[in-house]
Structure formats: structure tokens, C-alpha cells
C-alpha positions in Angstrom: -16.0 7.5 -2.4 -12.4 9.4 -3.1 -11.3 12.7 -3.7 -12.2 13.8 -7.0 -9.4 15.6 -9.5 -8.3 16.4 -12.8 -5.4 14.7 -13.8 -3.8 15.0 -16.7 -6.9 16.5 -18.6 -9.1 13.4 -17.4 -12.1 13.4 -14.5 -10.5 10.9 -12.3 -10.7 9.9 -8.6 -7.6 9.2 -5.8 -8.2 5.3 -5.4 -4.6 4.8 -3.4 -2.9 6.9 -0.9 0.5 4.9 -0.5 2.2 7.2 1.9 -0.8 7.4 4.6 -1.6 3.8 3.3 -4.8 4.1 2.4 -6.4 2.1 0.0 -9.7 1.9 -1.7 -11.7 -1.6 -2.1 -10.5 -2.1 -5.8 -7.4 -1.4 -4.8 -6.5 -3.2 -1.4 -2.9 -2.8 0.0 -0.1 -4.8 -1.1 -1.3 -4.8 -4.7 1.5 -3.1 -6.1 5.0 -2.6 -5.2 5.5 1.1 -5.1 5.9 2.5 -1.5 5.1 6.0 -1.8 2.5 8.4 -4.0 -1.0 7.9 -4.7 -3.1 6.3 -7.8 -5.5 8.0 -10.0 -7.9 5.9 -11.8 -9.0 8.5 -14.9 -11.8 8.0 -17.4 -9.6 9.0 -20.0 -6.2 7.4 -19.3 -7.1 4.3 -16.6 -4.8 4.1 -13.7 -1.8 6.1 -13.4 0.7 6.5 -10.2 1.8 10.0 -9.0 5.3 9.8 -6.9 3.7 13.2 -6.0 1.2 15.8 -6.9 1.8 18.9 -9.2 0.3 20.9 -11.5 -1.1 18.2 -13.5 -3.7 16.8 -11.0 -6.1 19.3 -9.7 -8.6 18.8 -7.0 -12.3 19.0 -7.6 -14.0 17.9 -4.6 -12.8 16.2 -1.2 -14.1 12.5 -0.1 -16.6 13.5 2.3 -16.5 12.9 5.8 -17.8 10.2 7.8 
């Protein structure tokens, strides 16, 4: 399980991390060819890339620890 936010007025969850490379099992690395930000996969909008967080995603709860 990832991070869950708010991005752009959608429940969503962080499924790539590209500049700490981590990457969920949907999403694997080397499945897309940008280098840095992070990918949200939203209910409302499907996957979008952030080249950073701002005001538009907001966290809602952190992947807990294992």
C-alpha cells in the first residue's frame, strides 16, 4: 500500500517515486521514461505525473511502516 493524497480534487494513491526510485508492483521501474517526480494513480483522472508536489496534491495518510 502507498501514501494516500488528494490530487487534483480526486482520492488517489503515490504508485511511483522516480527520484528515490521507488516503484509499486503495477508500476515496476523502467516503465516510463521520465527521471524524476512521482505518479498518482486517481479515481477520478487515472494516472498523472507530478515533476513535483504543490498545492494540488495533498496528503491524506502515509504508507505504513513495515
Amino acid at each position: 500500500m502507498w501514501d494516500e493524497v488528494i490530487a487534483d480534487d480526486s482520492e488517489g494513491i503515490v504508485v511511483t517515486v522516480l527520484d528515490t526510485k521507488q516503484f509499486s508492483e503495477d508500476y515496476p521501474e523502467g516503465w516510463c521514461e521520465q527521471t524524476t517526480g512521482a505518479f498518482v494513480e486517481t479515481k477520478k483522472w487515472g494516472l498523472i505525473h507530478y515533476p513535483y508536489f504543490d498545492d494540488d496534491v495533498k496528503f491524506i495518510a502515509r504508507k505504513p511502516s513495515v
